[in-house]
N, C-alpha and C positions, 0 to 999 in steps of 0.2 A: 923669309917666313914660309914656312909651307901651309898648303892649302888642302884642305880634304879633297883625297881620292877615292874614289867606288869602282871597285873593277867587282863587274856582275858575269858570272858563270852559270853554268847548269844546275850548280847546287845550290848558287845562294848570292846577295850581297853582303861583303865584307869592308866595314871603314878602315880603308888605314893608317891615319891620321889627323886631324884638325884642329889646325891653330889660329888660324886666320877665319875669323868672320865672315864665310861668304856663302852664298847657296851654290851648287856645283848640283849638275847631274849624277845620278845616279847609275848612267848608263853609258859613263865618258870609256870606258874600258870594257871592252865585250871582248870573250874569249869563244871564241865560236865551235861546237864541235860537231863538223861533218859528219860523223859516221851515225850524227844522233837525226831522226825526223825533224825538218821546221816546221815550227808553230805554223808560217805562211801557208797558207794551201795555193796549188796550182792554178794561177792564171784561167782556164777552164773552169774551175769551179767557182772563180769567182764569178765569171760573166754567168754564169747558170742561175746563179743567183741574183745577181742585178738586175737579169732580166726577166725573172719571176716576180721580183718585187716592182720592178716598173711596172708590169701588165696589173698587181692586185692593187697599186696605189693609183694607178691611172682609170681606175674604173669608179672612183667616187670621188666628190668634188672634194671632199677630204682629203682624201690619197694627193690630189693633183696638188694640193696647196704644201701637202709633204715632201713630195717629191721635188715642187721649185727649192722648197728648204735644203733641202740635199743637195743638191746643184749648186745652190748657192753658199754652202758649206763646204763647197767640194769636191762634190759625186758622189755617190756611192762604191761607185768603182774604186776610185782613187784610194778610200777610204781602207777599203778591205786589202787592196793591193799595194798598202802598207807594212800589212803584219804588225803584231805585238806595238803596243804604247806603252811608254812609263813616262808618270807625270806624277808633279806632289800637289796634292790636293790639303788644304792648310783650311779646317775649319772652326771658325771661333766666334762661340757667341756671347754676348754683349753682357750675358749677366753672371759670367765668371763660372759657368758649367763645365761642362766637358766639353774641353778642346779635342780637337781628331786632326792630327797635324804627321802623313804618312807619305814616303814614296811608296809607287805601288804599278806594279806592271801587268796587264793586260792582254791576255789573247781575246782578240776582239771579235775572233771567229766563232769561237766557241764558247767566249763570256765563263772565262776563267782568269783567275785574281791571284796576286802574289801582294802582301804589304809589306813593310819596313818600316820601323819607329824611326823616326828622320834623325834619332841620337843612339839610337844603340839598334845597326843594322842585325846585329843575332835578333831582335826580337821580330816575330812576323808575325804573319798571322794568311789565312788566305782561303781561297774554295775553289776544287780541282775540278768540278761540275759536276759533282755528287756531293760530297763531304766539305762541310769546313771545318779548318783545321786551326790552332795556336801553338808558338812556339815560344815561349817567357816564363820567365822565374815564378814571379808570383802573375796576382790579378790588377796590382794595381800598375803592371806597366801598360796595361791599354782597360780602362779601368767605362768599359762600354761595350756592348752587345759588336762582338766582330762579326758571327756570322752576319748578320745585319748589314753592318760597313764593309762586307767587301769588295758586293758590287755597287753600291750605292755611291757611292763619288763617280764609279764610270758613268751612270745610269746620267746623270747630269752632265758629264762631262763630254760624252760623246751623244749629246742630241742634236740631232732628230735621226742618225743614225740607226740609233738604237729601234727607232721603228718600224723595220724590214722582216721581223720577224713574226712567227705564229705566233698565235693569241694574242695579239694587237688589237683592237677595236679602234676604228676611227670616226670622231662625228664632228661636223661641222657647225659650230654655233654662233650666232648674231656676231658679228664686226664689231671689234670695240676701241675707243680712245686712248691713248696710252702715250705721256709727255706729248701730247698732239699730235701725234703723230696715228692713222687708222692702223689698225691689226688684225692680219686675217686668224679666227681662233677657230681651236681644232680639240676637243675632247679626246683622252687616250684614255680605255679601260680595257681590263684586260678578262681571257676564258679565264672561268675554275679551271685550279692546277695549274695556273702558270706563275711557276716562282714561291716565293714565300707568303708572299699579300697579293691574291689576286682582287682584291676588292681595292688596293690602292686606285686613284684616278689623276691624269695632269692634263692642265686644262693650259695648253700653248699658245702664247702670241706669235704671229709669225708679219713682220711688216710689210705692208702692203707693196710698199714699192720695192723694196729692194728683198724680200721674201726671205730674208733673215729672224732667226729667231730672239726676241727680245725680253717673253716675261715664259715663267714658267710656276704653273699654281700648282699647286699638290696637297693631298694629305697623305699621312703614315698612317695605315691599320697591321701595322707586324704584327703575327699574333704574339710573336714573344712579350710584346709591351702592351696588349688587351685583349689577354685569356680568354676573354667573353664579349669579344667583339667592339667596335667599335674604335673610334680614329682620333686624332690630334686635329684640333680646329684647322680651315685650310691653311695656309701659308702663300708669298708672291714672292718669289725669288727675283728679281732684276739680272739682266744678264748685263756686264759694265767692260768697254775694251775690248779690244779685237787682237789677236796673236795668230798669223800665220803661221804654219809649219807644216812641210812640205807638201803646199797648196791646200791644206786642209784649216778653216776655219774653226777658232775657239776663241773665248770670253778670257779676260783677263780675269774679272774676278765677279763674284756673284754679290748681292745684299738681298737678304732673306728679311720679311717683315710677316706679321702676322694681318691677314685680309679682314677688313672692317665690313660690316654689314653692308654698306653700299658696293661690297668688290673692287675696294682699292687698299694701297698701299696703306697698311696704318703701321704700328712702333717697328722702328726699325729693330731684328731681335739677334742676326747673326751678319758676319762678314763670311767672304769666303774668297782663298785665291787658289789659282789652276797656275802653275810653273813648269818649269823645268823639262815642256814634254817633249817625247823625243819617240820615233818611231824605231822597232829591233825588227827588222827581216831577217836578221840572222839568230833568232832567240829558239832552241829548242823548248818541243814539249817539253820536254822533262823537265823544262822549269815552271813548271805549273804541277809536278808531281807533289805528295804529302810528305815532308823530310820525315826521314825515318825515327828521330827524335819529338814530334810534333805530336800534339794532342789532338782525338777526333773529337768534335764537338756535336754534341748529341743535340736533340731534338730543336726546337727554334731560340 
């Protein structure tokens, strides 16, 4: 029996067969081309930056509780001196809505997105750091707001990473219980103009002892989805499982419940799993370019 294969290039991922039942990578076959720039940036650039974000997260008691998080996730170094991720992010909730079930690769430098319908790799969809973009027949083969989802699985997936950069805000709030266990909590809001929803907020557990991330609260105010302002009650994601890959820490899988007025866990309303990921040092930009057949997607 053969088994699906993905061999990913500069222009795209292409299935080329599946018969067999199994989840495979999407990034088992890299075809590298040298004479193109990699996504990676240089070793110097990295530490420039590592050590920019040490000094502004070590200057508040916030930062320092961010900063063991990273360490313990990894590094930050480590992180970035990975280059490009792809991983499938498989989201499914409980009352039969829209599922969001993508491979999807990552420049983690620049927070630019490539996706793939995990059954018919022609369809993408993605955001080149200006634009996003689709590429499918009709509407119902991703039948939900992509600009929205394109960075929004990494945004989960690579935290507390993600918090290194401008327009961050960090604040420190009361210690709270969580499966008994204490948790250091850390308020994230971001400046006007950063991103699409800067009024979003997440409100991170980070555990005391071992300074790992475990609950992460949020709400959505996209404007796409509230013209006239305003958000989605909050939500408590559960972080569940632990997945090394190379030396870098991530959750097996999430459970999303919506927060009851005392600030805990109440109906449980989504699953969520993180797979497959895999780091590409050798992934050029230009796969994070708009294919030339692709749709630009206008305003939010």
């Amino acid at each position: 029996m053969k088994t699906k294969l993905f061999i990913l290039t500069v222009s795209g991922l292409f299935l080329i067969t599946s018969c067999k039942q199994k989840e495979n990578k999407p990034t088992e076959n890299i075809i590298a081309n040298s004479s193109i720039d990699s996504a990676k940036v240089p070793d110097n650039w990295i530490t420039k930056r590592v050590t920019k974000a040490k000094l502004e997260l070590k200057s508040s008691e916030a930062g320092k509780i961010v900063w063991k998080a990273m360490k313990a996730h990894g590094g930050l170094k480590n992180w970035y001196s990975k280059g490009p991720i792809s991983f499938r992010f498989n989201y499914q909730p409980l009352d039969d809505s829209t599922q969001r079930d993508t491979y999807q690769v990552i420049d983690t430098w620049r927070s630019k997105a490539r996706h793939y319908h995990v059954k018919d790799s022609s369809a993408q969809y993605g955001w080149d750091g200006s634009n996003a973009w689709l590429k499918a027949k009709d509407s119902t083969v991703f039948p939900y707001n992509t600009r929205f989802w394109s960075l929004t699985p990494y945004f989960f997936a690579a935290q507390p990473f993600v918090l290194d950069g401008n327009g961050v805000n960090l604040e420190l709030l009361p210690q709270k219980d969580h499966n008994d266990k204490l948790q250091n909590v850390v308020k994230v809001t971001f400046d006007a103009g950063t991103g699409d929803a800067p009024d979003d907020y997440y409100i991170l557990y980070f555990d005391n002892q071992t300074n790992k991330l475990s609950v992460i609260r949020y709400i959505v105010s996209y404007p796409g989805y509230f013209k006239n302002g305003g958000h989605l009650p909050e939500k408590l994601m559960e972080l569940n499982g632990e997945q090394v890959i190379d030396g870098i820490l991530f959750p097996k899988s999430y459970k999303t419940h919506w927060l009851t007025k005392d600030k805990l866990a109440g109906e449980h309303i989504t699953d969520i799993s993180l797979s497959t990921i895999t780091f590409i040092p050798e992934l050029s930009k230009e796969h994070f370019k708009i294919p030339a057949d692709a749709e630009i997607l206008e305003g939010l």
